[in-house]
C-alpha positions in Angstrom: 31.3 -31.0 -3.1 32.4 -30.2 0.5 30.2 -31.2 3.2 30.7 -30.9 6.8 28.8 -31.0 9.9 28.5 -27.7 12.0 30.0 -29.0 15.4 32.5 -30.6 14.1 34.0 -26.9 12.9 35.2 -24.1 14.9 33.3 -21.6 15.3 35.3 -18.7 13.6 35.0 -21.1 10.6 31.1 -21.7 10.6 30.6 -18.4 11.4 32.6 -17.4 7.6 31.0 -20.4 5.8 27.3 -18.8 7.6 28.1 -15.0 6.3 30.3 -15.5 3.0 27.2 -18.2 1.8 23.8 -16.5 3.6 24.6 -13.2 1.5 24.4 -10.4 0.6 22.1 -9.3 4.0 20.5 -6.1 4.6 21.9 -3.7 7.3 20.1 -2.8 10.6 21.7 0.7 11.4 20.6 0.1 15.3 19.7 3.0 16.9 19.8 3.1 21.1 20.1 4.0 24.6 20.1 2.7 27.7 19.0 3.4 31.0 20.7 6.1 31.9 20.0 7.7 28.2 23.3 7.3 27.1 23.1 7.0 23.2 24.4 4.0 21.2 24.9 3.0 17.4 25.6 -0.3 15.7 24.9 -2.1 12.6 24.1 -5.3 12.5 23.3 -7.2 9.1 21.6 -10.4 11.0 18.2 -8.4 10.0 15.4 -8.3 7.7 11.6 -7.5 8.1 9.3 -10.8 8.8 5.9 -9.0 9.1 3.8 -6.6 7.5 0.6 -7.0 9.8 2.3 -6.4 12.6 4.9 -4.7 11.1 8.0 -6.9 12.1 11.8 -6.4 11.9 14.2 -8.5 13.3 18.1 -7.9 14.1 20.1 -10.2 16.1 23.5 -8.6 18.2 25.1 -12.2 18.4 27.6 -12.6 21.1 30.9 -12.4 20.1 32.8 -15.6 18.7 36.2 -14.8 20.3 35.4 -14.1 23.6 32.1 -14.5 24.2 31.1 -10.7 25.4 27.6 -9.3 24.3 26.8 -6.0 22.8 25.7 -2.7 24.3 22.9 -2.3 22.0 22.0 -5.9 23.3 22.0 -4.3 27.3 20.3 -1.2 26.1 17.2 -2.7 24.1 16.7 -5.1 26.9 17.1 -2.3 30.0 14.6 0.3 27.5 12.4 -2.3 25.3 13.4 0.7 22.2 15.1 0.9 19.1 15.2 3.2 16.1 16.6 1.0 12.9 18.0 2.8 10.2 18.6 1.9 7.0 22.3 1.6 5.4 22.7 3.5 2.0 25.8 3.7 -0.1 26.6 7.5 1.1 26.0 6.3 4.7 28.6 3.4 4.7 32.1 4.5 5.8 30.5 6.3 8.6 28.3 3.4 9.6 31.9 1.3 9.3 33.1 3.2 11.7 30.1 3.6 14.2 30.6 -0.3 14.2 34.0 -0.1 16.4 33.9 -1.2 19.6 34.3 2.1 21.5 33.8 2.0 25.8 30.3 2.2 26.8 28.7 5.7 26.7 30.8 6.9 24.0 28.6 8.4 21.7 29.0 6.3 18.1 26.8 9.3 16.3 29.6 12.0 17.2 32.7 9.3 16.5 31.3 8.7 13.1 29.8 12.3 12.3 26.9 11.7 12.1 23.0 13.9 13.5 21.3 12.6 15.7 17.7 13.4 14.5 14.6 13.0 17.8 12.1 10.2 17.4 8.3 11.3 17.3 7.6 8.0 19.3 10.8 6.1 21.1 13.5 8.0 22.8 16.6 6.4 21.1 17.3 9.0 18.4 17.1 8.1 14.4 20.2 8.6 12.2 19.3 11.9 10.3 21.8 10.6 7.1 19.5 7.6 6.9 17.1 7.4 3.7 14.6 5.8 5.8 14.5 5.0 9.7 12.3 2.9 11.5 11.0 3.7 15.4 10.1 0.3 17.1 9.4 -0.8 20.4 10.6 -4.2 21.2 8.0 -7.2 21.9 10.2 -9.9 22.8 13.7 -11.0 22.3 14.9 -14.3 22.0 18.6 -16.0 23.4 19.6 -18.6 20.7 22.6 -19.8 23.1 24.9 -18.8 25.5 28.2 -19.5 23.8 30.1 -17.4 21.5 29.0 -16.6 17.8 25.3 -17.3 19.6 22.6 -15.2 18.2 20.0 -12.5 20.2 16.7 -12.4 18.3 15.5 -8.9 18.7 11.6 -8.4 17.6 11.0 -5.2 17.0 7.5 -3.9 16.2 7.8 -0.5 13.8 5.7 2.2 15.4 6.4 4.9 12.7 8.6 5.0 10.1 9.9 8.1 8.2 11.1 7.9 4.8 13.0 11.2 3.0 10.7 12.8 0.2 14.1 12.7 -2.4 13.7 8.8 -2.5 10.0 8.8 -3.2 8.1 8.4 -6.5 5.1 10.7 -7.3 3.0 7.6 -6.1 5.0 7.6 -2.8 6.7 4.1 -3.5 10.2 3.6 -2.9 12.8 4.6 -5.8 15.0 1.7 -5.2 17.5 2.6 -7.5 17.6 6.2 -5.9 17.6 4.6 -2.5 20.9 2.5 -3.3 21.2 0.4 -0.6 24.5 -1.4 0.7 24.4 -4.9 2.1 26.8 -7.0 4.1 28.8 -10.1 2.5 31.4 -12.5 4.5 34.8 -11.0 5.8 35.0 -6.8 4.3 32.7 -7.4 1.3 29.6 -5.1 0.9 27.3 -5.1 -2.1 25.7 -1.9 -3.5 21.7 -3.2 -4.6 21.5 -0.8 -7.6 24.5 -2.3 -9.5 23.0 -5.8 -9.6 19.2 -4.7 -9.5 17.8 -7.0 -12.4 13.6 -7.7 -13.1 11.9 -10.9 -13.1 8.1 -11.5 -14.1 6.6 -12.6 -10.7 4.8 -16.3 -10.6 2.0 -14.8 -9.1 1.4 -12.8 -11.8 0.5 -15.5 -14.4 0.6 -19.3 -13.7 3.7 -20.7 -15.2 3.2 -23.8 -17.4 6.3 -25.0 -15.6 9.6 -27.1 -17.0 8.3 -30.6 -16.4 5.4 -30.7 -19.6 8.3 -29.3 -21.6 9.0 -31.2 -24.9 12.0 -33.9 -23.7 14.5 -32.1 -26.3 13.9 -28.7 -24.6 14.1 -30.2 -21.0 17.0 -32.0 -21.2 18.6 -29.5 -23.4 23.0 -29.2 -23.2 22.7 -25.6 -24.6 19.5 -24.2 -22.3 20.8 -23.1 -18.7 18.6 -23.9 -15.1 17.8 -20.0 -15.8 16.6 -20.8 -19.4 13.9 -23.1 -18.9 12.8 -21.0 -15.8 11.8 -18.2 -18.1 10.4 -20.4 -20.6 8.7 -22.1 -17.7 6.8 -19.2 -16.5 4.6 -18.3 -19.5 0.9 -19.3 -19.5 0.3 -20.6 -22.6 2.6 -22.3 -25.4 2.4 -20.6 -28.8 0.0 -22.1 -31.2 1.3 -23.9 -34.4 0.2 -21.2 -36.3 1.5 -18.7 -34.4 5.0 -20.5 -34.9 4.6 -21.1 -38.6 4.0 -17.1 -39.1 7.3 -16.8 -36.8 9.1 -18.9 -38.7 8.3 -18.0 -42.1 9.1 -14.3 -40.6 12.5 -15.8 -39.2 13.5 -17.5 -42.6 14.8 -14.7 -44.2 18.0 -13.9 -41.5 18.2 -17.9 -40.9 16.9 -19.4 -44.1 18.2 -22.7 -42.7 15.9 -22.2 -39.9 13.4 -24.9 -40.7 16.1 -27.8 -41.2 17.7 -27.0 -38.0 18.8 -29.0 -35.5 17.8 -29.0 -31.8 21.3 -28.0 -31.0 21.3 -25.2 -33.4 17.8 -24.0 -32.3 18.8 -24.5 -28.8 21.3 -21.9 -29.7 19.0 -19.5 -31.3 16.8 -20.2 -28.9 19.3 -18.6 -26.2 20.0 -15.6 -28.0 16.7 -14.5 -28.2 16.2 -15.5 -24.2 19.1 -13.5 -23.5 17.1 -10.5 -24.8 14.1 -11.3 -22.5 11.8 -12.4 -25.6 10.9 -15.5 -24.5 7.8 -16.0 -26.8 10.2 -16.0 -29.9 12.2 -18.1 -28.0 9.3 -20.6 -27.8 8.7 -20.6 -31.2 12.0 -21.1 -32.2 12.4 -24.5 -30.1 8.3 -25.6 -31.6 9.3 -25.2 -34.9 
């Protein structure tokens, strides 16, 4: 394994080891202006929400590794204490790419990129009509992490209304995520699109998990069984019963009639295939049997 200390890398360098490894991150589509009203837009994917009660997101303009410059939206959300985040969908992303060059100050990044500006009910800076859902904040506090380059600018934004478009709501009013599609940012030019790796695990605190260390020491210190593995078979409440498995295997004996004079290896195996179908009970049987 490769280990290093922080300071003794560049800073280009820590900076891709920080981005390619602490990924993929959401995208703050950063919405502002500053005090003379002139309109900015950025992205910025040091972001995520921190706080629900206050509602509480947080983006950070870093200063800039190779020169050490900060960012207009940093200037503007300090001069104006405002900002309208908008969220980054996969039809949104080449123009938000593009709002992210570094045009002169008071250029307009919503005209260079094509997209509406849309008015805020609340805040002044404008929200990003293209955006699936947009976030109007004020600005409580924001927080210097340094004052060299690649140096990071906390900003803590309090939501003061948020607008999400009907098309990506359920008949509840929750979020379609899959509808949403979301992109997020990677190291270097890599983005990843959420609905292509979207996958469902049963939450912990939905049912107290029995956990991996009263596991039978075969099943624990299994070659076949992945780290993934004995987390599912971790999280179920209860082990089955013995009767439970004898009905299973009695069931199972007529596909593997070998089944009962099986290894551990070879019920390892089976064990797996069933895992990788998301029936974890069966699984369990398999390995008590």
């Amino acid at each position: 394994m490769a280990s290093f200390i922080p300071n003794t890398l560049s800073t280009s360098k820590l900076h891709s080891y920080l981005l390619s490894a602490v990924a993929p991150r959401p995208i703050a589509f950063a919405s502002t202006i500053d005090a003379n009203e002139n309109v900015n837009l950025s992205p910025f994917s040091f972001f995520n929400v921190f706080s629900a009660n206050p509602p509480i997101l947080i983006f950070s303009p870093a200063r800039r590794v190779r020169d050490n410059t900060t960012k207009h939206t940093l200037h503007n959300v300090e001069a104006t204490k405002e900002v309208v985040i908008n969220v980054v969908n996969y039809d949104l992303v080449h123009q938000m790419s593009l709002a992210s060059t570094e045009y002169p100050e008071a250029v307009n990044e919503f005209e260079k990129a094509g997209l509406h500006m849309l008015e805020s009910d609340i805040v002044k800076p404008f929200r990003v009509a293209e955006s699936p859902v947009q976030f109007e904040c004020k600005v409580n506090e924001i927080i210097k992490l340094g004052t060299e380059g690649g140096a990071g600018n906390l900003v803590i934004c309090e939501v003061v209304k948020l607008h999400i478009d009907d098309d990506f709501l359920n008949e509840d009013k929750t979020i379609n995520q899959n509808k949403l599609d979301l992109v997020a940012r990677a190291g270097g030019s890599l983005y990843s699109r959420a609905n292509k790796g979207f996958f469902e695990i049963p939450k912990p605190l939905s049912n107290l998990g029995i956990g991996v260390d009263i596991f039978p020491d075969h099943v624990k210190n299994s070659m076949i069984l992945t780290g993934n593995n004995l987390g599912m078979l971790g999280n179920v409440e209860t082990l089955p019963s013995k009767d439970e498995v004898d009905a299973f295997v009695n069931d199972l004996g007529a596909r593997y009639p070998k089944i009962k004079e099986a290894t551990h290896r070879e019920k390892h195996t089976l064990a797996r295939k069933y895992l990788s179908f998301g029936d974890v009970q069966s699984a369990w049987k398999i390995l008590l049997s």
